[in-house]
C-alpha positions as a Python dict, from the first residue, in 0.01 Angstrom:
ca = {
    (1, 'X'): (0, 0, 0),
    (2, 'X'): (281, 216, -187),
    (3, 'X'): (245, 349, -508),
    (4, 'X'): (427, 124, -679),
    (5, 'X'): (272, -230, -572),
    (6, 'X'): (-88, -177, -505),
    (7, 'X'): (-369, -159, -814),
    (8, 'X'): (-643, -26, -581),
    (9, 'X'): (-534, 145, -278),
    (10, 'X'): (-954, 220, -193),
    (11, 'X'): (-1078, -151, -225),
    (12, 'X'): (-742, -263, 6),
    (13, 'X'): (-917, -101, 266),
    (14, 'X'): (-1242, -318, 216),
    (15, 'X'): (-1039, -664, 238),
    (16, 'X'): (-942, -580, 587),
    (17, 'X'): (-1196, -480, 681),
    (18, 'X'): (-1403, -799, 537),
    (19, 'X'): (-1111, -943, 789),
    (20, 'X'): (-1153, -827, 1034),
    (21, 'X'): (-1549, -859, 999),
    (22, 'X'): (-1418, -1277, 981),
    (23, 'X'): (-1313, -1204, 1348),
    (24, 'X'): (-967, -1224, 1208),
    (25, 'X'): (-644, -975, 1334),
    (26, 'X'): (-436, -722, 1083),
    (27, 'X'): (-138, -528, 1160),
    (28, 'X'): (-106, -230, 1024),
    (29, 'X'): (225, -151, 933),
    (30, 'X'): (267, 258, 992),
    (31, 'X'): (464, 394, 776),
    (32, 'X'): (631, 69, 568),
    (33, 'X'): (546, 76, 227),
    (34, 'X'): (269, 323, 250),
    (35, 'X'): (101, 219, 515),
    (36, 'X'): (27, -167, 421),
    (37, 'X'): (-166, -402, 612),
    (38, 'X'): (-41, -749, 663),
    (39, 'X'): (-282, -1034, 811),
    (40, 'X'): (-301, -1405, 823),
    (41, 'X'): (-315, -1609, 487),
    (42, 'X'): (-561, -1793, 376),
    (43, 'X'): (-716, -1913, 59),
    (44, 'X'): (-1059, -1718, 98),
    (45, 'X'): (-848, -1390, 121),
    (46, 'X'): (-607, -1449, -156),
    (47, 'X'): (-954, -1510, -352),
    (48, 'X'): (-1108, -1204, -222),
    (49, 'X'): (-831, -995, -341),
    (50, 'X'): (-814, -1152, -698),
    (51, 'X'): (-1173, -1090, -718),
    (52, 'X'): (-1167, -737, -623),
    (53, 'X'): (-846, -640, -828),
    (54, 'X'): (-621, -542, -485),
    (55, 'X'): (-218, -605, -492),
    (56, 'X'): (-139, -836, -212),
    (57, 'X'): (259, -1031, -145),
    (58, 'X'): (245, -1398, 11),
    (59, 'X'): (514, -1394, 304),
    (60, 'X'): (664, -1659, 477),
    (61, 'X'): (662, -1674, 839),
    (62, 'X'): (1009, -1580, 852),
    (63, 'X'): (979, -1277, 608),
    (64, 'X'): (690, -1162, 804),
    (65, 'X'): (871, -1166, 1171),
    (66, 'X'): (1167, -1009, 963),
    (67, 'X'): (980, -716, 872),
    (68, 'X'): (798, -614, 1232),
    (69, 'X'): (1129, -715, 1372),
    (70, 'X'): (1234, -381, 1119),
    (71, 'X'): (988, -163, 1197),
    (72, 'X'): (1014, -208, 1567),
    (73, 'X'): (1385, -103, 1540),
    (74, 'X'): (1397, 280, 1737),
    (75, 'X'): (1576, 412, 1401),
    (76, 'X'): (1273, 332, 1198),
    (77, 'X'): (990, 566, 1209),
    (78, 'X'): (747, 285, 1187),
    (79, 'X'): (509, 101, 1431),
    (80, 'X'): (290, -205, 1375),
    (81, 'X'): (-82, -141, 1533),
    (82, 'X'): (-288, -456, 1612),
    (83, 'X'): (-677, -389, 1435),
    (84, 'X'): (-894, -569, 1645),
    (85, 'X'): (-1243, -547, 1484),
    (86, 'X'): (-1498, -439, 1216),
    (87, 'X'): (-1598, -94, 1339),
    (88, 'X'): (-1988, -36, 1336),
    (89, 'X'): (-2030, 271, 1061),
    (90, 'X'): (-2301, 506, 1077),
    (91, 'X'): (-2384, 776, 807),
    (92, 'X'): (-2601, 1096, 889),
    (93, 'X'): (-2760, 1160, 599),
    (94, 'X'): (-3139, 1302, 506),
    (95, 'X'): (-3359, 1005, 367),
    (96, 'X'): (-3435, 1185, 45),
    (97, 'X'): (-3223, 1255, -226),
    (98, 'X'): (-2987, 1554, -226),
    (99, 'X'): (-2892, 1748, -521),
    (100, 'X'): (-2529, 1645, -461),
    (101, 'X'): (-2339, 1362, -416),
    (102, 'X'): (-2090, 1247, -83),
    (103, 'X'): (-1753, 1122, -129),
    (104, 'X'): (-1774, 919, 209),
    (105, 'X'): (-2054, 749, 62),
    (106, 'X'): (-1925, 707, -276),
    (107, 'X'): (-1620, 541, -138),
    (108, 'X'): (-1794, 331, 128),
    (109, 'X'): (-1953, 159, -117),
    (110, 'X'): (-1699, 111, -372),
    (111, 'X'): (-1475, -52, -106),
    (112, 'X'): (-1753, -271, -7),
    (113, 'X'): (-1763, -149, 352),
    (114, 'X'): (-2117, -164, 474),
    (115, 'X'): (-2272, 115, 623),
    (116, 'X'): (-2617, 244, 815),
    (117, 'X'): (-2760, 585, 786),
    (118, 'X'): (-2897, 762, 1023),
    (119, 'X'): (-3104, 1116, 1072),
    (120, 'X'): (-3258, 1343, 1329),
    (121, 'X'): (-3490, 1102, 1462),
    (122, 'X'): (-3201, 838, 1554),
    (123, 'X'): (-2959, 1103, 1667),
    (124, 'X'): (-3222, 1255, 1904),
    (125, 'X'): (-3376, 906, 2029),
    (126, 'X'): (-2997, 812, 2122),
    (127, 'X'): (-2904, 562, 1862),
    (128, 'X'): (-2562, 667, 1828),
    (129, 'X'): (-2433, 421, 2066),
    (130, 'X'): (-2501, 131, 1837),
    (131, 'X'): (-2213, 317, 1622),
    (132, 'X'): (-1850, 301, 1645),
    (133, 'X'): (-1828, 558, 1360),
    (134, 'X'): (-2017, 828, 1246),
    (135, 'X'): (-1965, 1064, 923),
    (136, 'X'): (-2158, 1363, 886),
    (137, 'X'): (-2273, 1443, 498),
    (138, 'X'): (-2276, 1748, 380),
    (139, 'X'): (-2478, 1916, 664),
    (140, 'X'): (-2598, 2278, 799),
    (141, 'X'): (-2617, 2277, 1133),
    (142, 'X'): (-2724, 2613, 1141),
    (143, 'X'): (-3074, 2622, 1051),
    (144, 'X'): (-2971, 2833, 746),
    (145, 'X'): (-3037, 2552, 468),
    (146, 'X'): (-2668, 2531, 347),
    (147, 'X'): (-2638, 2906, 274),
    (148, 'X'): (-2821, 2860, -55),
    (149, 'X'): (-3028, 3123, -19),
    (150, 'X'): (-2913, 3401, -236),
    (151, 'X'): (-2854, 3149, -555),
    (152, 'X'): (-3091, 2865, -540),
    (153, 'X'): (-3433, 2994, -323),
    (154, 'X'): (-3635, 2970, -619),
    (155, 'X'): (-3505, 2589, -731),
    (156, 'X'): (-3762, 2294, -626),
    (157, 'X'): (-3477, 2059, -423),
    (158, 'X'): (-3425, 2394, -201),
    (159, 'X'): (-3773, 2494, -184),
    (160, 'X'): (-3897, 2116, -99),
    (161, 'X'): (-3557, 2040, 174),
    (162, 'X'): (-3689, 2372, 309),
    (163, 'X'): (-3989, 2206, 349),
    (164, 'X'): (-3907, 1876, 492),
    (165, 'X'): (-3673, 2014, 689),
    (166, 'X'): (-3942, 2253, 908),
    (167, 'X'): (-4191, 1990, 868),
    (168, 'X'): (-3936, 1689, 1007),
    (169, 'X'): (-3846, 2000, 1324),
    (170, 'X'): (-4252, 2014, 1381),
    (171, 'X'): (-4241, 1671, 1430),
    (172, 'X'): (-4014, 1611, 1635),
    (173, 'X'): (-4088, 1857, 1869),
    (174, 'X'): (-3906, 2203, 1813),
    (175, 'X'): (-4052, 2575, 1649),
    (176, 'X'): (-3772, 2577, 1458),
    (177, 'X'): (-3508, 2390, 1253),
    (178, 'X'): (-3212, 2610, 1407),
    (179, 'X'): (-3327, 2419, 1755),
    (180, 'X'): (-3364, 2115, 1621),
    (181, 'X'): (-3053, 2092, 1449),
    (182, 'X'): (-2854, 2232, 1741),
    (183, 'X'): (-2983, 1937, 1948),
    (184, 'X'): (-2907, 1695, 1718),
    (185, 'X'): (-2522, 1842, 1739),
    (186, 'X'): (-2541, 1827, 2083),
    (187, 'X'): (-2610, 1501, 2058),
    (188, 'X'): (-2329, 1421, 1842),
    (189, 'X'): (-2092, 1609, 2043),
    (190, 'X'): (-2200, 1388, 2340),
    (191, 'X'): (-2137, 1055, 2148),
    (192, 'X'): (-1774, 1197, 2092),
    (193, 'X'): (-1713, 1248, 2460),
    (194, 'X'): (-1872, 932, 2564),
    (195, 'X'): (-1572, 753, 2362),
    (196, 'X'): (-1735, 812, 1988),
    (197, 'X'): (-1523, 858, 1684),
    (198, 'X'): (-1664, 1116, 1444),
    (199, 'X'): (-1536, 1252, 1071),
    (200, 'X'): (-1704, 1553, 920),
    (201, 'X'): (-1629, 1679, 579),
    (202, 'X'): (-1712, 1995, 388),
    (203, 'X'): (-1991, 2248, 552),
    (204, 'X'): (-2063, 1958, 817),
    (205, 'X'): (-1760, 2105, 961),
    (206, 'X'): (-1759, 2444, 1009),
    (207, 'X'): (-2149, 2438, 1049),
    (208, 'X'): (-2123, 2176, 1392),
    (209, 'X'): (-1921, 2399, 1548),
    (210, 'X'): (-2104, 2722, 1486),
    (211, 'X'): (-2457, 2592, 1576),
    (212, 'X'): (-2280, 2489, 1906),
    (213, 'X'): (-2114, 2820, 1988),
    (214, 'X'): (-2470, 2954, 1875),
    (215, 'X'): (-2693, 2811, 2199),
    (216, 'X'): (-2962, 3027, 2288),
    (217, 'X'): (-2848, 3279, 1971),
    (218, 'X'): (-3038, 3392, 1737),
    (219, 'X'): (-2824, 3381, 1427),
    (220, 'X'): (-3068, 3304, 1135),
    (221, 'X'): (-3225, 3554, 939),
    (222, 'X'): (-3612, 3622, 868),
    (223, 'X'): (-3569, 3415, 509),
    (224, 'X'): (-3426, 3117, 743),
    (225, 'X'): (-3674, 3111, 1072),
    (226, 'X'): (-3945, 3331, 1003),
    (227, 'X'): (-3793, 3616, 1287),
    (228, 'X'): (-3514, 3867, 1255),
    (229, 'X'): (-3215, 3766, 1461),
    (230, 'X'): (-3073, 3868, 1746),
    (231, 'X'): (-2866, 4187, 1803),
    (232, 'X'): (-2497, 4144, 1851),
    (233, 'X'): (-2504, 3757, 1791),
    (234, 'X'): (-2139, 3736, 1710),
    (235, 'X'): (-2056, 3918, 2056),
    (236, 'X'): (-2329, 3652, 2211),
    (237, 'X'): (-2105, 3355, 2094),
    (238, 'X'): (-1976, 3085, 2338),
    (239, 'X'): (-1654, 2923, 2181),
    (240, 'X'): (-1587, 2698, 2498),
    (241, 'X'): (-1877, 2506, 2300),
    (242, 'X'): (-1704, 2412, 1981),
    (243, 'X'): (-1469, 2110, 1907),
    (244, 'X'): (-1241, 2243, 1663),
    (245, 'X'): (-1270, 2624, 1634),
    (246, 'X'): (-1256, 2956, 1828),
    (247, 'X'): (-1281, 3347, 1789),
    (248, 'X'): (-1459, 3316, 1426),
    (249, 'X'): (-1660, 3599, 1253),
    (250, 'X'): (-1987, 3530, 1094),
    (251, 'X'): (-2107, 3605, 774),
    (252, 'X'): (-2391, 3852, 808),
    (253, 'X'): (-2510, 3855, 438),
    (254, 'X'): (-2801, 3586, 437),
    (255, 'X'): (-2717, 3610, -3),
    (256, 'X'): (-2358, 3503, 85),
    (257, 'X'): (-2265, 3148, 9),
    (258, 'X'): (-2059, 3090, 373),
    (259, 'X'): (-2108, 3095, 699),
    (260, 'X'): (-1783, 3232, 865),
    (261, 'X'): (-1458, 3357, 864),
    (262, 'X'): (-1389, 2963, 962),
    (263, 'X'): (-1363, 2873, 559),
    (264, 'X'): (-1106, 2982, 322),
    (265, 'X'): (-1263, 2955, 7),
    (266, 'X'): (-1273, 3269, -75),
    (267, 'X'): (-924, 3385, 48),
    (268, 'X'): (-775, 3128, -189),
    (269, 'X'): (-660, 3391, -478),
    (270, 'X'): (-336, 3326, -492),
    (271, 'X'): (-366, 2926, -528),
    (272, 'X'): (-430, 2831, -890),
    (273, 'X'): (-578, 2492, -929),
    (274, 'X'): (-265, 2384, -1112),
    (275, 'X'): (-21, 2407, -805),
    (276, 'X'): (-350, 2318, -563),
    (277, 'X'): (-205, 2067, -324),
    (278, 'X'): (-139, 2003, 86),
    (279, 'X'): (107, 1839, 250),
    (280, 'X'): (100, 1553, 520),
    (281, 'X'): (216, 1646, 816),
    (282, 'X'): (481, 1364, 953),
    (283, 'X'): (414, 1225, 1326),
    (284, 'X'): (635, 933, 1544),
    (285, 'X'): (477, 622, 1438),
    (286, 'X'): (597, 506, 1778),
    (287, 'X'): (463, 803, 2007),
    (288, 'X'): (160, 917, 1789),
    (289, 'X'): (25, 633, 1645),
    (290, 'X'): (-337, 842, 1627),
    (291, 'X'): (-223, 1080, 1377),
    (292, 'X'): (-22, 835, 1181),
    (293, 'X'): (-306, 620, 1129),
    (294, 'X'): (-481, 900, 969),
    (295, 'X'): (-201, 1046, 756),
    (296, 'X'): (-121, 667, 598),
    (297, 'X'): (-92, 750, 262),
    (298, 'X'): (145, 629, -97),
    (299, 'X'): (256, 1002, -105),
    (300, 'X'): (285, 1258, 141),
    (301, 'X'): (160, 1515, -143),
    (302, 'X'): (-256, 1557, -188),
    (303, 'X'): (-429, 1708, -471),
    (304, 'X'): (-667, 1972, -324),
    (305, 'X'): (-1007, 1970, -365),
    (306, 'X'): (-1258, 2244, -331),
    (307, 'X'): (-1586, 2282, -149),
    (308, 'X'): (-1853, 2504, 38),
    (309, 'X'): (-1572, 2486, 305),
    (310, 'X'): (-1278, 2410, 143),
    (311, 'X'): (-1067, 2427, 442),
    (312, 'X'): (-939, 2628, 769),
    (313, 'X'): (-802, 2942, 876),
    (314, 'X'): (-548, 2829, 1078),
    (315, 'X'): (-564, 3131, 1356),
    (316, 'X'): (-918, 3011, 1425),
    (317, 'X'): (-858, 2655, 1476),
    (318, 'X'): (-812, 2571, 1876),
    (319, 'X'): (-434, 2466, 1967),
    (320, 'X'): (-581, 2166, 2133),
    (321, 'X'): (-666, 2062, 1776),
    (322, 'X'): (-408, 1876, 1581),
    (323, 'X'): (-356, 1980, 1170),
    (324, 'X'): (-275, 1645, 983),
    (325, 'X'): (-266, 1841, 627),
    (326, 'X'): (-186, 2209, 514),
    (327, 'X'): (-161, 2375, 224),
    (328, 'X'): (207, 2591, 321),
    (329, 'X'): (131, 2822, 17),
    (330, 'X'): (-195, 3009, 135),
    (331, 'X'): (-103, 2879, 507),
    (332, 'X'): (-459, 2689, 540),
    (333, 'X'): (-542, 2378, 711),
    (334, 'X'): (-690, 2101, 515),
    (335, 'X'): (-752, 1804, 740),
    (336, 'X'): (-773, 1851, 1122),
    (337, 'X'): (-826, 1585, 1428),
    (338, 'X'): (-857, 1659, 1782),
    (339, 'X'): (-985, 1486, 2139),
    (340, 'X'): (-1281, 1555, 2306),
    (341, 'X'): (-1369, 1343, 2604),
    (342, 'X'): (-1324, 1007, 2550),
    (343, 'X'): (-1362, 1017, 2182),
    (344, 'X'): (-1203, 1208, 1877),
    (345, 'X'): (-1332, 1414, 1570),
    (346, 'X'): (-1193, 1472, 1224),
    (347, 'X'): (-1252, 1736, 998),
    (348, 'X'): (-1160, 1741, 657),
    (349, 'X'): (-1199, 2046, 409),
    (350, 'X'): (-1386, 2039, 66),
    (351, 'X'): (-1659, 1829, -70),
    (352, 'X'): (-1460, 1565, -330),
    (353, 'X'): (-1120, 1452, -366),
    (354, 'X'): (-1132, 1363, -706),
    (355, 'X'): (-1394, 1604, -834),
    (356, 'X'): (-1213, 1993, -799),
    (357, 'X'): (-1475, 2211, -817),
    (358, 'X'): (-1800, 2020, -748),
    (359, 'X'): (-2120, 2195, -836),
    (360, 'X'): (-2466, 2106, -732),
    (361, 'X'): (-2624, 1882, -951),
    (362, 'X'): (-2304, 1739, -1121),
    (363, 'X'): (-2252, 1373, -1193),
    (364, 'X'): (-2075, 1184, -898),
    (365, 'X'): (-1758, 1107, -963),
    (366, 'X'): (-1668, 691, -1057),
    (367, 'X'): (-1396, 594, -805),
    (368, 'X'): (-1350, 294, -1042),
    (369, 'X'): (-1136, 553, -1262),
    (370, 'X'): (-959, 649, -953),
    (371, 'X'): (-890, 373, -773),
    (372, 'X'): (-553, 484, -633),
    (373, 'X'): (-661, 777, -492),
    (374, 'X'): (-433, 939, -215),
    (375, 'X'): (-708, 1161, -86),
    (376, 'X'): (-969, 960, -45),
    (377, 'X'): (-748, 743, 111),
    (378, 'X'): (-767, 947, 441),
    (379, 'X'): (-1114, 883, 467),
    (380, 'X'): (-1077, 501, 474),
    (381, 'X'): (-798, 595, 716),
    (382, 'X'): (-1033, 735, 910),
    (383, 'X'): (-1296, 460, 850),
    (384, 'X'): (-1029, 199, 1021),
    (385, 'X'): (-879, 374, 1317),
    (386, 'X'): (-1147, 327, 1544),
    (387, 'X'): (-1053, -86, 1519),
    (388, 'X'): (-740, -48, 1615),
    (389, 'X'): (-620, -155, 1960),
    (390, 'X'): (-490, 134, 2213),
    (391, 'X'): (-133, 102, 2313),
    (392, 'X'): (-9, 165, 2703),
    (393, 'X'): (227, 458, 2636),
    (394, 'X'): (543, 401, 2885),
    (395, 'X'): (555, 691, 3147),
}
């Protein structure tokens, strides 16, 4: 899985995990040669490779005890971490068609890992637990309709997701979509600390953690819910509700296009696209094998990508919460994990890794002409961490 070796970094997640759905074991090998996976030979899987164009190196049995032998050395940052089993992955995405596209998706798919989707109704009738994984799509939690207000309130996909969205509320039992939605994220929030892993991208983010702070607030404007909102919402906040963030400001301006002082797309003047990039942060392979799972990578160096939240003021993010990536020059988080219970969240700024400045209603991007790429690599990371098998940590 370096740079050099492997033709398609995306699909090589997809062969193990079509191992691992065989009932078959891979080690992944932290940190050695970007992160590769090594697992039993066999005919089918040299086939499978071949036929979906991934790099892969026939060892002996020798070679291969020669190179855990290695990485098990104390000098050598590097760990080998058993993968048990095909994680069950669930997407939460709205039935109908959105005027945008989602990379998680998109790269699902083009790895061949199979997915279910799920919406409000499943969420609220407790079908998480069928789920080892859960993304959440581009999302308002809010009950403000993405912020697209001020721009788009006069285009048909807002007018009509407006529409469905009150009407799917009605149905299910709540006045108004703000409720609705805050029970499906309390929901979510309860499949994490039952032992759930979740991975939110983009305005899912920032949006999960405000409806939460936002129980029994009013925070949506008469354009949103029909009612003005309350008085002094922001002083009526409860941050001991949120995952990942604490302390924010929201934005009052309903004709804004952001929801809080959480997001640092707007603060980003002084990073042109040109020199747009964040850093991995580097962990002990040995002693955090969590965060090196999720910072595997063929370069420690990501292209950044924007988004309605394009990533995290770092003041604002709890310091229970880990930061996997940063972008040193405008000191912003770009990819955050933390603990919650018995499960764990990941957040991960912007909307496309290969697509800088995605706009509603652009074509999706073909992964097929990116096939190497190092950020959506960290979503597959993510994708595959929840089969791996938890090590006894000595005491």
């Amino acid at each position: 899985m370096d740079a050099e070796s492997q033709e398609n970094h995306l699909k090589a997640y997809g062969i193990t995990y079509w191992v691992l759905s065989k009932q078959q074991k891979v080690q992944w090998l932290l940190n050695y040669r970007g992160g590769s996976f090594m697992m039993p030979d066999g005919e089918a899987i040299r086939k499978e490779c071949q036929i979906r164009g991934v790099s892969f190196e026939v060892l002996s049995d020798g070679q291969a005890e020669q190179i855990l032998d290695e990485i098990s050395s104390p000098s050598q940052n590097q760990d080998a971490v058993i993968l048990e089993k095909a994680p069950k992955i669930a997407v939460y995405s709205p039935k109908e068609n959105q005027p945008w596209d989602d990379a998680v998706t998109m790269v699902l798919t083009y790895a061949e890992i199979p997915y279910v989707t799920v919406y409000d109704e499943e969420v609220l009738g407790d079908k998480l637990v069928l789920y080892d994984w859960l993304h959440l799509h581009h999302e308002d939690f809010t009950g403000q309709y993405g912020r697209f207000y001020g721009a788009y309130r006069a285009a048909p996909w807002y007018i009509e997701g407006k529409e469905q969205a009150e009407a799917l509320a009605q149905r299910l039992g709540y006045a108004k979509v703000s409720d609705e939605k805050l029970a499906v994220a309390q929901k979510i929030r309860n499949y994490v600390i039952g032992g759930g892993f979740m991975f939110a991208m983009c305005s899912a983010t920032d949006s999960f953690d405000i409806a939460l702070a936002a129980e029994n607030v009013d925070i949506c404007e008469p354009m949103f819910d029909g009612d003005p909102s309350d008085a002094n919402y922001q002083g009526k906040l409860d941050y001991g509700n949120t995952l990942a963030f604490t302390n924010f400001i929201l934005e009052r301006n309903p004709l804004r296009y952001e929801f809080s002082s959480i997001d640092m797309t707007n603060k980003r003047g002084n990073v042109p696209k040109e020199s747009d990039y964040f850093s991995l942060m580097e962990f002990s392979a040995k002693w955090d094998p969590v965060p090196t799972m999720l910072t595997q990578n063929h370069t420690s160096l990501v292209k950044g990508f924007m988004g309605q939240t394009t990533a995290f003021t770092r003041k604002e993010i709890k310091p229970t919460v880990m930061i996997l990536g940063e972008n040193k020059i405008n000191g912003e988080a770009r990819y955050i994990h933390g603990i919650k219970g018995k499960g764990f969240f990941t957040f991960y700024g912007g909307h496309d890794p290969e697509d800088y400045q995605h706009r509603v209603g652009d074509p999706k991007t073909e992964l097929e002409l990116h096939p190497t790429s190092p950020g959506y690599r960290l979503i597959l990371n993510n994708v595959l961490f929840p089969a791996a098998r938890k090590k006894k940590q000595k005491t």
